[in-house]
DRENDO-727566 format. One record per residue: residue in three letters; z, y, x of N, C-alpha, C, O in turn. Coordinates in steps of 0.2 Angstrom, whole numbers, padded with zeros to 4 digits, always signed. Layout:
<atoms>
AlaZYXZYXZYXZYX;...
</atoms>
This chain:
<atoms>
Unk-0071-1100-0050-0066-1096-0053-0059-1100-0052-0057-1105-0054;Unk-0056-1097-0048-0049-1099-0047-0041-1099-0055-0039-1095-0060;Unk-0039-1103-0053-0033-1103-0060-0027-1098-0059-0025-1096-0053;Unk-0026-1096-0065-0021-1092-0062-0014-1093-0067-0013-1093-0074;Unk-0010-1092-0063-0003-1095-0072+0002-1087-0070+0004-1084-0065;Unk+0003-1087-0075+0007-1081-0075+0012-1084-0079+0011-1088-0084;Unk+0019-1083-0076+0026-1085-0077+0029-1080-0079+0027-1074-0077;Unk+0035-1078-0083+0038-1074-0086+0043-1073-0089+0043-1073-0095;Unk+0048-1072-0084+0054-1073-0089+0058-1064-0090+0059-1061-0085;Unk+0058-1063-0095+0062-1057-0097+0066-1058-0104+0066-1062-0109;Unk+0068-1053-0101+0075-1054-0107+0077-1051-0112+0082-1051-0114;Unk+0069-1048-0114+0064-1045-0121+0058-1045-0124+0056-1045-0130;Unk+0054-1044-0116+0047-1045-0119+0041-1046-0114+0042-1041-0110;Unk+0038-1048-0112+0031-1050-0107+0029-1045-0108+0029-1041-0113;Unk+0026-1044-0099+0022-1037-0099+0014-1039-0098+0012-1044-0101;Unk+0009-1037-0096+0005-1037-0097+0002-1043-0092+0006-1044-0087;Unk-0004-1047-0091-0004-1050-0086-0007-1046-0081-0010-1041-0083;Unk-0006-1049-0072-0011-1046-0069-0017-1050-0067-0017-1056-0067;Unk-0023-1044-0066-0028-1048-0064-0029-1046-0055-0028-1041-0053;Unk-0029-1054-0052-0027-1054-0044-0033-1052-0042-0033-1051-0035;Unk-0039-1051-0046-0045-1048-0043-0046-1041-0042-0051-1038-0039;Unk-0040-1039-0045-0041-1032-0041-0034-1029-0039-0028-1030-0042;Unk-0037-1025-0033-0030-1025-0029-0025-1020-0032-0019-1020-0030;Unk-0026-1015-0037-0022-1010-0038-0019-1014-0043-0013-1012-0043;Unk-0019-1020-0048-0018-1023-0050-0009-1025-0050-0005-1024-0055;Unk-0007-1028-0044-0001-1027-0044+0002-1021-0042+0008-1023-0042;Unk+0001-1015-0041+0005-1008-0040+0005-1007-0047+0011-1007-0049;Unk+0000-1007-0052+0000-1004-0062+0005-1011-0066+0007-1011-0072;Unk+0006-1016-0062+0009-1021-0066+0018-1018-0063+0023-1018-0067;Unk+0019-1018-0057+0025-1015-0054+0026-1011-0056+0033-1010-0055;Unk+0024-1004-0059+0022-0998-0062+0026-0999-0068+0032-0997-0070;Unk+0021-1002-0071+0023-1003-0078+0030-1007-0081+0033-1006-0086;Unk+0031-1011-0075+0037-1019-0076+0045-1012-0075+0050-1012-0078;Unk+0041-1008-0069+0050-1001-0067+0051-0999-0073+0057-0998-0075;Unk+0044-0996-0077+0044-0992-0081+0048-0995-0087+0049-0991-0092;Unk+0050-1002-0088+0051-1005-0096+0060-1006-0093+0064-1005-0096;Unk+0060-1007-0087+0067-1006-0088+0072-1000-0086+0078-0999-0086;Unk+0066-0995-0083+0071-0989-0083+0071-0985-0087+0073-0979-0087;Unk+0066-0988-0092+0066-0984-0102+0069-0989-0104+0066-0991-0109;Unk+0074-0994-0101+0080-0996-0105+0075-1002-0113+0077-1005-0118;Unk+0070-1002-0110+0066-1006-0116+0067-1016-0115+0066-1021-0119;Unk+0069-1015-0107+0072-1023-0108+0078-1020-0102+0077-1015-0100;Unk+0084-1026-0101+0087-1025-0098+0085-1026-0089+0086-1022-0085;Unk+0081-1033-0091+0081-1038-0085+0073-1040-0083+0070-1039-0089;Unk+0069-1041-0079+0062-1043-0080+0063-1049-0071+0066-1048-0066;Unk+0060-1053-0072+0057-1060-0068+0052-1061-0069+0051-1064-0075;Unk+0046-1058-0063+0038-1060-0064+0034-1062-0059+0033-1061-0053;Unk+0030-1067-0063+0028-1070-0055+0020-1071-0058+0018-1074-0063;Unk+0015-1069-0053+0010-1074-0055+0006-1076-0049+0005-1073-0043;Unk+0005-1084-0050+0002-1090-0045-0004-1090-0045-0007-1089-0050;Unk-0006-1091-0040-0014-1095-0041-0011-1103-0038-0006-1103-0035;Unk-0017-1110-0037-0016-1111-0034-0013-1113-0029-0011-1119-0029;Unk-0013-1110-0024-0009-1111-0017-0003-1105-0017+0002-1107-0014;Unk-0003-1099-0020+0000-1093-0018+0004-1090-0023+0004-1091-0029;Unk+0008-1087-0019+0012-1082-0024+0006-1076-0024+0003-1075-0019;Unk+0006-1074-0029-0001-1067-0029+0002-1061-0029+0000-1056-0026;Unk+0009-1060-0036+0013-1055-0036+0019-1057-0038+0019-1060-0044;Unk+0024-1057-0037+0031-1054-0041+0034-1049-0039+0034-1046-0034;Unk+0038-1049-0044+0040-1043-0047+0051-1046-0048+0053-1052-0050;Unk+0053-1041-0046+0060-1043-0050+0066-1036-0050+0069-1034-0046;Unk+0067-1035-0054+0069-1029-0059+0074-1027-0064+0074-1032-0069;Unk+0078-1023-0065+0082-1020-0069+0090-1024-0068+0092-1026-0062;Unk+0094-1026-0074+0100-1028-0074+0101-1036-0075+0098-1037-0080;Unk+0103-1040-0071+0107-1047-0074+0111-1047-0078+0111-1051-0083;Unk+0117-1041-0077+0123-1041-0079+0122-1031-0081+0121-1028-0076;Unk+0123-1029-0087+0122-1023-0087+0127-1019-0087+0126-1013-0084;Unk+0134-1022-0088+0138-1020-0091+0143-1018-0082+0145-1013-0080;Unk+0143-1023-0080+0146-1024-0073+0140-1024-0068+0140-1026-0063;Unk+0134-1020-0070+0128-1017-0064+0125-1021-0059+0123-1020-0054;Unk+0127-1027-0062+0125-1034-0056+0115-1033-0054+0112-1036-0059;Unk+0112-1030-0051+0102-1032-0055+0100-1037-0053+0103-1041-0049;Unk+0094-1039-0056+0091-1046-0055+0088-1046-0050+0085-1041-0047;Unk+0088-1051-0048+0085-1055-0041+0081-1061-0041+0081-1063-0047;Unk+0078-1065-0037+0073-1071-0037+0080-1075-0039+0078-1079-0044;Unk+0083-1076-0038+0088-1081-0039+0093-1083-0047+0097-1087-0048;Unk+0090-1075-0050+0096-1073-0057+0092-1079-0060+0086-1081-0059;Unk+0096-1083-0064+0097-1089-0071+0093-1083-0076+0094-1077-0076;Unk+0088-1086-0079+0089-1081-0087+0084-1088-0091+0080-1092-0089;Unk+0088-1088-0097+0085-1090-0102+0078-1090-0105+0077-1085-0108;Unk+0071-1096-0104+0066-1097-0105+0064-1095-0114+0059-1091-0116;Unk+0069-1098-0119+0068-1099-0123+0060-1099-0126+0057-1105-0125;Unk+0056-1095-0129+0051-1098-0132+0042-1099-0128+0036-1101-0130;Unk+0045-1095-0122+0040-1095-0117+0038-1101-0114+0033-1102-0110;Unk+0043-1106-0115+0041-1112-0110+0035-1118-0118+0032-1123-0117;Unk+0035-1115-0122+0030-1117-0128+0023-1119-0124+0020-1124-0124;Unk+0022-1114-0123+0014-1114-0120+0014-1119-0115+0009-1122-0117;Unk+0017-1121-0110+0021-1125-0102+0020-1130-0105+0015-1133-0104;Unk+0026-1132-0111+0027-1139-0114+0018-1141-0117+0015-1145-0115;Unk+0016-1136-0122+0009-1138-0124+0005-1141-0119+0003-1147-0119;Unk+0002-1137-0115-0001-1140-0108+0001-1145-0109-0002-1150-0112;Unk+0007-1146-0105+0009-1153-0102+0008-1159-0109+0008-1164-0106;Unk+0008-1160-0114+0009-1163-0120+0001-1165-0118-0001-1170-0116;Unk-0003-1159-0119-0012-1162-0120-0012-1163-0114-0017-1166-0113;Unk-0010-1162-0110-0011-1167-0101-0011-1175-0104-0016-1179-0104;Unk-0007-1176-0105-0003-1180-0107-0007-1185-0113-0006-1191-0112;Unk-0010-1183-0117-0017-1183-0122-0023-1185-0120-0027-1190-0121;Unk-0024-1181-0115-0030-1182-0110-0032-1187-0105-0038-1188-0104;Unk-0024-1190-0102-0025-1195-0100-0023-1202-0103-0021-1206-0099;Unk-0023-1201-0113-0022-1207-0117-0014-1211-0115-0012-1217-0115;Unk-0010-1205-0114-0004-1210-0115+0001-1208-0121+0005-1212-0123;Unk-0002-1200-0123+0000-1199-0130-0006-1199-0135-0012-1198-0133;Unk-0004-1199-0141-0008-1199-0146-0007-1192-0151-0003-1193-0155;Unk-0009-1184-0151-0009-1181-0155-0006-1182-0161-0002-1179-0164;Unk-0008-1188-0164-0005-1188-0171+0000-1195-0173+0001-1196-0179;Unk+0001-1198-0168+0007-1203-0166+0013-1199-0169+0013-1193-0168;Unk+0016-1202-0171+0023-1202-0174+0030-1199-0168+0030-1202-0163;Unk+0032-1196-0169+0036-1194-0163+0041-1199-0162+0044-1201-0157;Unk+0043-1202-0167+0048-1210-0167+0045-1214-0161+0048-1219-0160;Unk+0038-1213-0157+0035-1218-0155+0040-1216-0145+0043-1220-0141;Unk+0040-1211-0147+0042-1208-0141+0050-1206-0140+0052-1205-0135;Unk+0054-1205-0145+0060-1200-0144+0064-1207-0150+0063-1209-0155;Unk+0070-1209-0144+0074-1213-0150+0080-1208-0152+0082-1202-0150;Unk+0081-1213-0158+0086-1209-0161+0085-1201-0166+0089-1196-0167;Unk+0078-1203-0167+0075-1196-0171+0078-1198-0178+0075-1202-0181;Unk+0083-1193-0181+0084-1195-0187+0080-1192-0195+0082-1190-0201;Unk+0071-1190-0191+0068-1185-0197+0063-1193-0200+0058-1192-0204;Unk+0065-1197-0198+0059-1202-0200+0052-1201-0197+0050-1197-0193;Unk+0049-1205-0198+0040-1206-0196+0036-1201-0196+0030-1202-0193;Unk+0038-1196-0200+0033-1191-0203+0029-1185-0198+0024-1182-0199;Unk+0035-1185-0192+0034-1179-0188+0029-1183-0184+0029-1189-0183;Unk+0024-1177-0180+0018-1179-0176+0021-1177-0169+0027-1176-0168;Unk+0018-1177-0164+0017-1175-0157+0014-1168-0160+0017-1163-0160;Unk+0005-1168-0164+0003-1162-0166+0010-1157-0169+0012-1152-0166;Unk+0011-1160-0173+0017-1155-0176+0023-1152-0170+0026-1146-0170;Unk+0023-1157-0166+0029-1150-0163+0023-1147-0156+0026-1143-0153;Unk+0018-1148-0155+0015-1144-0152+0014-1137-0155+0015-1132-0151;Unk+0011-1137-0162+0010-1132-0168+0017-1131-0169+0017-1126-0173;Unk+0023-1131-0169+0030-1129-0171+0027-1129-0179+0026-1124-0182;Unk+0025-1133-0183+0024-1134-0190+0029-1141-0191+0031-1141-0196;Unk+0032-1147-0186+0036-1150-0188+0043-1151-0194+0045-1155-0197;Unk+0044-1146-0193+0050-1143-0197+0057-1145-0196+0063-1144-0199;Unk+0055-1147-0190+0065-1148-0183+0066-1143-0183+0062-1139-0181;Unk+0074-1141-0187+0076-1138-0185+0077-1131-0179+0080-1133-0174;Unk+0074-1123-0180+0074-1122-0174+0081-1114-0175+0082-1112-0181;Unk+0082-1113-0171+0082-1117-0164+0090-1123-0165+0095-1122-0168;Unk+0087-1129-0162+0091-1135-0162+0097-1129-0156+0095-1125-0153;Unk+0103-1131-0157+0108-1126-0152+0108-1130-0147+0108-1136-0146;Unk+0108-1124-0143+0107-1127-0135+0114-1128-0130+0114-1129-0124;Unk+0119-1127-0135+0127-1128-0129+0127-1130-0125+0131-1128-0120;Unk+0124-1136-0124+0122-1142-0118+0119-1141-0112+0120-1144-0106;Unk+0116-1135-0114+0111-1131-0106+0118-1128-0101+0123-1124-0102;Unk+0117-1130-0096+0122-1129-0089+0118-1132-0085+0114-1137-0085;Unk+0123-1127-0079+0120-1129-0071+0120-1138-0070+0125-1141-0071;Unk+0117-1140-0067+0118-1146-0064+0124-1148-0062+0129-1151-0064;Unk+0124-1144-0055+0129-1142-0049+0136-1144-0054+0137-1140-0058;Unk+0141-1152-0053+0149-1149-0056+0146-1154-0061+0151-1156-0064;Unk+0143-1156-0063+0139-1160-0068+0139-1168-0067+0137-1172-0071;Unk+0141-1169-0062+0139-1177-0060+0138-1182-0067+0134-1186-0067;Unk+0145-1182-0072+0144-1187-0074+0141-1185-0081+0142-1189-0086;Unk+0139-1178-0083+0135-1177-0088+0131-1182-0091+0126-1185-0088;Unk+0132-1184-0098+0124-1187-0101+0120-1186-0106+0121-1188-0112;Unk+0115-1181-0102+0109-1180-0106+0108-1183-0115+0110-1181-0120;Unk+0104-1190-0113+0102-1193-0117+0108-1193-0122+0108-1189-0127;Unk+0113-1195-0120+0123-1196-0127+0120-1189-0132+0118-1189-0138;Unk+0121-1183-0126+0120-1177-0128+0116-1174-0134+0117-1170-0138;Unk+0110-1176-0132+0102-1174-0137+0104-1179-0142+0104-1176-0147;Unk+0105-1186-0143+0107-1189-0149+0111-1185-0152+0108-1183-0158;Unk+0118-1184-0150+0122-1180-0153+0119-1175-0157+0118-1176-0163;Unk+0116-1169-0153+0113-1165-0158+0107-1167-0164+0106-1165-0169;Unk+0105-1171-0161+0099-1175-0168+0106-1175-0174+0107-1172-0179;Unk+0109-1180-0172+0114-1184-0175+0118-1177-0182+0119-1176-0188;Unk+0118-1173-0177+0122-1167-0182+0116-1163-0185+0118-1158-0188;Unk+0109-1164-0184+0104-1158-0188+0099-1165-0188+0095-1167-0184;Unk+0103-1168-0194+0098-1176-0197+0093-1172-0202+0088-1176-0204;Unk+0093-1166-0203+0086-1164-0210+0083-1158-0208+0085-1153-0205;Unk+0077-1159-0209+0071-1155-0209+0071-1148-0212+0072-1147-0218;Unk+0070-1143-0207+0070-1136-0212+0064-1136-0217+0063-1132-0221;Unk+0062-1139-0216+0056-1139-0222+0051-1148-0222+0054-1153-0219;Unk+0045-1149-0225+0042-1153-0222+0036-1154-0219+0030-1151-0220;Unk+0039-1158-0215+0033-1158-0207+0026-1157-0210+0024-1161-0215;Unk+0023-1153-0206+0014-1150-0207+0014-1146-0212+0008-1144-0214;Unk+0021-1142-0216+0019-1139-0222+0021-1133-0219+0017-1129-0222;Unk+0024-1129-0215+0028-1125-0212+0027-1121-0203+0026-1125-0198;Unk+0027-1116-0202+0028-1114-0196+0035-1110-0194+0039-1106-0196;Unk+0035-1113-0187+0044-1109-0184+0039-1106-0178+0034-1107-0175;Unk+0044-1102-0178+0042-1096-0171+0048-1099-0166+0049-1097-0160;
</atoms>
């Protein structure tokens, strides 16, 4: 059984995945992906699904820019927002897996300048049950390119530093 990761960025809603085992698979996923943006149900769609070695399908559709008719392309920027959860989880229990995190470690063990105290876990922002703040505002996200003397680290303090309190308390709560 080979792995397969479906990537997806749109800029309203995931469409179904494909299965690369059958061939008609990408024509009904292509189908489907025209049909969401020219019923206007997203504007924009980026779809890609991998196997190990390969691209198997993508897909790229609808508008960048609606207003000024620019459409999207392998190269349009769009915003991840809460799709990259799943990505980061893996990566976190990889991470688990090979004992260099602890599940239920203290996020202070790992992140300075956390101003929520000890309380918060690794588990908890895997589960989004933490109670940081969401979404922490992201003004900070920009192109690299023109960036040279940006800094990250200053930056992510800074916003810690300005959202110092918990929407709720850590393990009692769920954020989407």
């Amino acid at each position: 059984m080979r792995a397969v990761i479906v990537l997806c960025v749109v800029t309203a809603a995931c469409g179904p995945t494909m299965d690369e085992r059958q061939p008609a698979g990408a024509a009904r996923a292509a189908s489907y992906l025209n049909a969401l943006t020219t019923a206007s149900k997203t504007p924009g769609i980026q779809y890609v699904v991998v196997n190990a070695t390969d691209v198997v399908f993508e897909y790229v559709g609808g508008w960048a820019d609606i207003r000024r008719q620019v459409p999207v392309d392998a190269a349009t920027t769009m915003m991840a927002y809460s799709m990259s959860k799943t990505i980061t989880a893996v990566a976190a229990l990889q991470l688990v897996e090979a004992g260099k995190v602890g599940l239920d470690d203290s996020v202070e063990r790992y992140v300075d300048s956390l101003p929520y105290g000890g309380s918060v876990t690794v588990r908890q922002l895997i589960a989004h049950t933490s109670g940081i703040p969401n979404p922490i505002p992201l003004r900070w996200v920009h192109p690299a390119v023109g960036y040279g003397s940006f800094d990250e680290k200053a930056t992510f303090r800074a916003v810690l530093r300005d959202h110092p309190r918990l929407s709720f308390e850590a393990g009692t709560g769920a954020t989407i």
